[in-house]
C-alpha positions in Angstrom: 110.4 92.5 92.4 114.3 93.6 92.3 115.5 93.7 96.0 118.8 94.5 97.0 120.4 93.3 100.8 122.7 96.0 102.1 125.2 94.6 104.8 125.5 91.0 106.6 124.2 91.4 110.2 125.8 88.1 111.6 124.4 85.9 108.3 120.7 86.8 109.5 120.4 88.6 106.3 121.2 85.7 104.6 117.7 84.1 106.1 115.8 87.0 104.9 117.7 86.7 101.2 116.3 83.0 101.0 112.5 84.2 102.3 112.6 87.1 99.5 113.6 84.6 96.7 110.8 82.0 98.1 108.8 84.6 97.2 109.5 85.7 93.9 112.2 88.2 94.5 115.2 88.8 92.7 118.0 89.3 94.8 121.6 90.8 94.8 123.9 91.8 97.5 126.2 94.8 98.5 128.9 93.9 101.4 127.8 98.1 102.5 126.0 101.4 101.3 128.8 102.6 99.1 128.7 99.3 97.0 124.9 99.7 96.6 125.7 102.8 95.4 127.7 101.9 92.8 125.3 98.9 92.1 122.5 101.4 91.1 124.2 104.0 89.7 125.6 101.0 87.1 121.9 100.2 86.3 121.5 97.4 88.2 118.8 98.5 90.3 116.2 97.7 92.6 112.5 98.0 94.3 113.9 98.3 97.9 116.6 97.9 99.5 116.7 96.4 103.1 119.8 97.6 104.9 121.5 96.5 107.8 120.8 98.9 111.0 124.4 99.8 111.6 125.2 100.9 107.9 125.1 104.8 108.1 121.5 104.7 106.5 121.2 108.8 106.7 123.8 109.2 104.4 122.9 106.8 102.2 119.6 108.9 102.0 121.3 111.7 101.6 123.2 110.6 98.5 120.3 108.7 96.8 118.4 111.9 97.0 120.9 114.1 96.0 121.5 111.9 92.4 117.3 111.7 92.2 118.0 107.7 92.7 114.2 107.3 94.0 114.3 103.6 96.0 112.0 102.6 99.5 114.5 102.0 102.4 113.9 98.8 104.7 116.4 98.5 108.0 116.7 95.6 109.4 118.2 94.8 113.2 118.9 91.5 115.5 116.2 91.5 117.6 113.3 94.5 118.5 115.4 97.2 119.5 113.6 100.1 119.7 116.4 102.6 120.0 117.7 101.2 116.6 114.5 101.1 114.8 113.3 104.8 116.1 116.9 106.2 114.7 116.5 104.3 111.4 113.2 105.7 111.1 114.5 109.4 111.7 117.4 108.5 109.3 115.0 108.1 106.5 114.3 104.6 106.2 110.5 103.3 105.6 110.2 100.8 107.9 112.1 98.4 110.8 112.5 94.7 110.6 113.8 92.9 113.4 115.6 89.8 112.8 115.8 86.3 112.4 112.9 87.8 109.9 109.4 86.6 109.8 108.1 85.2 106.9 104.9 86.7 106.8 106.7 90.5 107.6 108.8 89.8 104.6 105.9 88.5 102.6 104.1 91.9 103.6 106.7 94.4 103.1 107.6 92.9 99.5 104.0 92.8 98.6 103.3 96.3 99.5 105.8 97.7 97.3 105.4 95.8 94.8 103.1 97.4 92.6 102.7 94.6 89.9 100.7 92.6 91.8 97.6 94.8 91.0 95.1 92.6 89.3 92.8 94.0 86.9 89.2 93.8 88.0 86.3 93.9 85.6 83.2 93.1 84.3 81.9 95.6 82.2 82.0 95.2 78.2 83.4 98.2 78.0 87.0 97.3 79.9 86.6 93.7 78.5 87.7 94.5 75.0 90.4 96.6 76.3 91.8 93.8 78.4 91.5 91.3 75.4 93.2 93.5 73.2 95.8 93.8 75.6 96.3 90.4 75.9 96.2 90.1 72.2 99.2 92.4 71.4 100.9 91.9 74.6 103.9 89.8 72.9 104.5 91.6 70.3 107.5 94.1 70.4 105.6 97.3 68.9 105.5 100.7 70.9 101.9 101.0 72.7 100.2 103.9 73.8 97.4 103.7 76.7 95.2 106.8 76.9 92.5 107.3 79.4 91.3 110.3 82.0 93.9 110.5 85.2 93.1 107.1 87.4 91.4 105.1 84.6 94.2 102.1 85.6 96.7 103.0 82.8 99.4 101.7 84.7 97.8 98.7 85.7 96.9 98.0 81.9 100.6 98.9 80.7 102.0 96.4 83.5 99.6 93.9 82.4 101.3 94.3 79.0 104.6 93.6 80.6 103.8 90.9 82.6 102.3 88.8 79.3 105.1 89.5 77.3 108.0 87.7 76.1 109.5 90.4 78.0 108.1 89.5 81.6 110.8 88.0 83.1 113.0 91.0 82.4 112.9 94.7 84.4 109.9 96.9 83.9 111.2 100.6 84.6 108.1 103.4 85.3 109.2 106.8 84.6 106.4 109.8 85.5 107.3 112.7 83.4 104.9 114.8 85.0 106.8 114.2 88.0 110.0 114.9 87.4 111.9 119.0 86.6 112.3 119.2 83.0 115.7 120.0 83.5 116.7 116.5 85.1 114.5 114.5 83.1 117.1 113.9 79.9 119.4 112.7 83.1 116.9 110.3 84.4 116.0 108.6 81.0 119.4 108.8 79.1 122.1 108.9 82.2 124.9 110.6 82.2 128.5 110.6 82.5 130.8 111.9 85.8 131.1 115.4 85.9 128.4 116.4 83.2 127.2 118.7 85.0 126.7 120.1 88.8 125.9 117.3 91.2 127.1 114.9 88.7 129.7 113.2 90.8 129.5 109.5 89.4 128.6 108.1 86.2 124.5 107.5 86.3 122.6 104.6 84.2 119.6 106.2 83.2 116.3 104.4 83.0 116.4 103.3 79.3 119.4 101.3 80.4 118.0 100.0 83.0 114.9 98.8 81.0 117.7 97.2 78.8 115.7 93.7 77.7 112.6 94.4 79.4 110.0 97.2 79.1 110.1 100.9 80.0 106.9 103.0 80.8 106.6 106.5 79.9 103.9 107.6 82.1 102.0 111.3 81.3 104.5 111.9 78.0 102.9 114.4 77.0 104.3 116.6 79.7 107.6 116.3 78.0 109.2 119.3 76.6 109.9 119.9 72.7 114.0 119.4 72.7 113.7 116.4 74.8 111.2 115.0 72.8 113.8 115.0 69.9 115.9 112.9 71.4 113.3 110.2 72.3 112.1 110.0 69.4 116.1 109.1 68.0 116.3 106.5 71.0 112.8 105.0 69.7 114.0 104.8 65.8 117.4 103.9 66.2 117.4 102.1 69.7 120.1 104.1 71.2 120.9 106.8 73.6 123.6 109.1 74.0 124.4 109.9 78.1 124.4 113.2 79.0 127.9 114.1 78.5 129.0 111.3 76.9 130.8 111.0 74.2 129.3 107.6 71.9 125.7 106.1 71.6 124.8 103.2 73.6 122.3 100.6 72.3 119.7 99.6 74.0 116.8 96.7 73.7 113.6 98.0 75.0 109.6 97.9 74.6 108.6 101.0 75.0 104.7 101.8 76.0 103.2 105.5 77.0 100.3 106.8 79.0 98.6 110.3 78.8 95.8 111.5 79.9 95.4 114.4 76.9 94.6 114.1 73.8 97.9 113.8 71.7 96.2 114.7 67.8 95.7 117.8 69.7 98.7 118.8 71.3 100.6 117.9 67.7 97.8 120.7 66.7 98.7 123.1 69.2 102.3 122.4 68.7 103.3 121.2 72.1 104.3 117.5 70.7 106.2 116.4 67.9 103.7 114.7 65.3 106.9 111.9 63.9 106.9 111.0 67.7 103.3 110.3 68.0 103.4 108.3 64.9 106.5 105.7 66.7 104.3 105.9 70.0 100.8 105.2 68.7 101.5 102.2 66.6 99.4 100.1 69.1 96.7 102.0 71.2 94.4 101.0 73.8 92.2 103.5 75.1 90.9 103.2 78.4 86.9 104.0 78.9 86.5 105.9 82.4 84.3 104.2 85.1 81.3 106.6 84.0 81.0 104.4 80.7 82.0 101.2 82.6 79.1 101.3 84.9 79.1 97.3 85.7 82.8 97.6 87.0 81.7 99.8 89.7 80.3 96.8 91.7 82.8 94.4 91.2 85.8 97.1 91.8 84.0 97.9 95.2 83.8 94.4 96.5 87.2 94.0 95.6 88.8 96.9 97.4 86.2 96.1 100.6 87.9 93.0 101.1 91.4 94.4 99.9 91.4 96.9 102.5 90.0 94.8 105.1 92.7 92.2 104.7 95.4 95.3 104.9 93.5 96.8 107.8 93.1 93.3 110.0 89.4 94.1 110.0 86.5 91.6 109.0 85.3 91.5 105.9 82.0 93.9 105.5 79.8 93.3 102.4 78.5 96.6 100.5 74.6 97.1 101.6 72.4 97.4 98.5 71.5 101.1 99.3 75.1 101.9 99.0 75.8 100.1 96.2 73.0 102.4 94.3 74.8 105.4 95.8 78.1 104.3 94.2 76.6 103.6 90.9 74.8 106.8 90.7 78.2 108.8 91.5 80.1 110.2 88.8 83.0 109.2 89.8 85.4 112.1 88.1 88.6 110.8 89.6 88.0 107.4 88.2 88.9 104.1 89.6 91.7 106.0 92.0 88.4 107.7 93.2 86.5 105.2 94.1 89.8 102.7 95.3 90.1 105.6 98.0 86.3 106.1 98.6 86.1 102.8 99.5 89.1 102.6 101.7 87.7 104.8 103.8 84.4 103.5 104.2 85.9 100.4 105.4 87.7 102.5 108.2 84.5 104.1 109.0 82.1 101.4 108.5 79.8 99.9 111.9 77.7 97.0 112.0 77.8 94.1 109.5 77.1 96.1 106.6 79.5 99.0 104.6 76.3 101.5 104.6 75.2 104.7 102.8 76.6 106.2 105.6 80.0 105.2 105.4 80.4 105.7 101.4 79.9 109.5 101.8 81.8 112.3 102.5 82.5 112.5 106.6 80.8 115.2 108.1 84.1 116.0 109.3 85.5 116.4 106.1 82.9 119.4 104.6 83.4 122.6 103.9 81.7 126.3 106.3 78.4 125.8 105.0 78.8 129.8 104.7 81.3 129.4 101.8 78.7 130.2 98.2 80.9 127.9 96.1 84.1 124.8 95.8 86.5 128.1 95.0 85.0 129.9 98.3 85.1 126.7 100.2 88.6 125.7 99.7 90.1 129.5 100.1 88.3 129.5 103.7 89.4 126.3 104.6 93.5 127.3 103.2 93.2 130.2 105.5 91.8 128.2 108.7 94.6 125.6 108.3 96.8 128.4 107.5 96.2 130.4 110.6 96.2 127.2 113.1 99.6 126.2 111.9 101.5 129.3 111.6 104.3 129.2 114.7 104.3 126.2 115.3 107.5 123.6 114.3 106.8 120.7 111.9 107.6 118.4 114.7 104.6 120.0 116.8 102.4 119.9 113.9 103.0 116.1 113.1 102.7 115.0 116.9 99.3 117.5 117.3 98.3 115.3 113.9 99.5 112.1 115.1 97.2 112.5 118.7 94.2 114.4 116.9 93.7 111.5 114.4 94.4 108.8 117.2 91.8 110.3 118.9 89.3 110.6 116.1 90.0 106.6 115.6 89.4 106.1 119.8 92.8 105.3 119.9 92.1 102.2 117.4 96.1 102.2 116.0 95.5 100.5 112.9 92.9 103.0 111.4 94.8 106.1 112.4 98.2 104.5 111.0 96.1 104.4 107.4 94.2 107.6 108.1 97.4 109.0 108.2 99.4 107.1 105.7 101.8 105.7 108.1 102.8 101.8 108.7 101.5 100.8 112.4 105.2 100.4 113.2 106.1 103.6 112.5 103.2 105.0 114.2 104.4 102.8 117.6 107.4 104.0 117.4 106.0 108.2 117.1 103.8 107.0 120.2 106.9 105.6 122.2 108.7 108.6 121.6 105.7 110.6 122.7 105.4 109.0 125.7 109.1 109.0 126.8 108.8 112.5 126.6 105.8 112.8 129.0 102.7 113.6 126.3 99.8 111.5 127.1 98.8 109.7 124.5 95.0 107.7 123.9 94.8 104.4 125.2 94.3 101.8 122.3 91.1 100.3 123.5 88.7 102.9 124.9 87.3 106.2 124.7 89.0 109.2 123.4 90.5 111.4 125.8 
């Protein structure tokens, strides 16, 4: 976990620096936004950044997003001022931490964005030779790829890799070329030099830099066009990259490991990826089974996200009744382990009694389709047009607070499970509702009926 602490907020920063390394973090500081700039664009960079409340956090927004520099914003504040927190909200930051910090909110906020902390959960034969194969080539050096249907756990597996290797205690840089336009994807791996192009108005470390000594993940790679493929495939023989518009190669030390969830033999037969590049990727593979061939996972994985999500959610822990632990087995489970993660997320949210019941595992009635609809296709067109016709005239503003109230009053004004509903922390939820109610809309008491 790389975090970077923007500004100095009267030493109290300090405080927080020494809780984040108590907990694993690495650390480095920027005296302001325009250092922390410079900091990133040079490679250094970093899992959040927590910024001090009087740095001009919008512009810093601004600018990260302009130069596709993707990195979660914390502010941080003496004290619980409200005014400061809503306006760092609206500037663009993620969340509000009033200081001298607490341990346990800096414990949280680090462990939520840290995504290596995922363990891998299993049980199943299946998985279990994957994971010991893993762990078996896990120190060597040698390119890996990790194939598997979309929410499998490649990225888990491929982080697993990282975290065993001699490697581990250097960066592990995820890039998602599915994710990212074709056209600024050479920039994000390779860099690129001041005025290269439009937009280009510092020199950029690009993420095989970055990864320089520790491991860099190249998720979906098969979404990666011919010409660019090229390149990679110099970077992977020779180990060096050439900026975009610069003028010598740059070395580099790197692992590299690749996900994809197509079959590659396939595309080098349709002629969409470069056969010599599949050879340098696929010297190690590990092949991921979905959950439908895993069945005994399905058991363990639920247990583990009911208590996961009760322990995110403040609620008690509710064991999975036997009748809907047949109904999860029997599913098919087509998204995978992502499927079933968020299947059981919800039916912690929705569960009653001591038991997480059949009830609570399916589908909301809420959530189905006009029974009129004849198929999925019919289903989803009717619902697009409902959603469509409701929202048109109305600002974004008006259609976030209607959201915001709606769901509150769905969850009887329970905070907690409409902040998750929604996909909001509870503090930025508090701080909608304050704003809300300063303006005169009523809004659902949190114990209670709904209104």
């Amino acid at each position: 976990m790389r975090l970077m602490i923007v500004g100095t907020l009267s030493g109290q920063l300090t405080m927080a620096t020494k809780i984040a390394m108590e907990r694993g973090a690495k650390v480095t500081h920027a005296e302001d936004t325009e250092q922390a700039l410079r900091v990133l664009r040079a490679g250094r960079g970093a899992d959040l950044l927590m910024v001090d409340v009087g740095q001009p956090i919008r512009d810093l927004v601004d600018k990260l997003e302009a130069e596709r520099i993707h990195v979660p914003i914390v502010a941080c504040g003496i004290d619980n001022d409200a005014r400061a927190a809503v306006a760092a909200i609206h500037a663009g930051a993620k969340e509000y931490i009033p200081l001298p910090p607490d341990p346990e909110l800096i414990a949280a906020v680090l462990a939520a964005v840290a995504e290596d902390n995922r363990d891998i959960v299993f049980k199943d034969e299946a998985m279990k030779l994957v994971v010991d194969l893993a762990a078996q080539i896990a120190k060597s050096d040698a390119s890996v790829l990790i194939t598997g249907e979309s929410g499998t756990g490649k990225e888990v597996i491929a982080r697993y890799l990282h975290s065993r290797s001699n490697r581990a205690g250097r960066a592990f840089i995820s890039v998602n070329c599915a994710a990212i336009p074709e056209q600024l994807l050479e920039s994000e791996l390779f860099g690129h030099e001041k005025g290269a192009f439009t937009g280009a108005v510092a020199r950029r470390i690009g993420k095989f830099e970055e990864a320089d000594g520790g491991t860099l993940l190249l998720d979906e790679i098969s979404e990666m066009d011919a010409r660019l493929q090229a390149k990679l495939l110099r970077a992977i023989q020779e180990r060096v990259i050439d900026r975009v518009g610069g003028q010598r190669p740059v070395p580099v030390n790197i692992r590299i490991l690749a996900t994809s969830n197509r079959n590659l033999t396939e595309e080098v037969r349709k002629g969409t990826f470069r056969e010599d590049l599949l050879y340098r990727l696929n010297v190690l593979n590990l092949k991921i089974p979905p959950l439908r061939e895993r069945p005994a996972d399905i058991a363990v994985l639920s247990e583990h996200f009911a208590r996961k999500f009760a322990d995110a959610n403040g609620l008690p822990y509710r064991p999975i009744s036997g009748d809907a632990a047949r109904e999860l087995a029997r599913a098919r489970f087509p998204g995978n382990v992502r499927e079933l993660e968020n299947t059981i997320h919800r039916a912690v949210l929705l569960a009653q009694g001591p038991e997480i019941g059949v009830d609570a595992i399916r589908t909301p009635d809420g959530a189905r389709m006009e029974a009129s609809a004849t198929g999925p296709a019919q289903q989803a067109a009717l619902a697009a047009e409902a959603a469509t016709r409701s929202l048109v005239g109305l600002t974004v503003e008006a259609v976030e607070r209607s959201l915001i109230l709606d769901t509150l009053n769905h969850c009887f004004g329970n905070r907690t499970h409409a902040a998750n509903i929604l996909g909001i922390s509870i503090r930025t939820l508090r701080n909608k509702l304050n704003q809300y109610s300063a303006e005169g809309i009523p809004i659902p008491p949190s114990t209670g009926q709904a209104a």
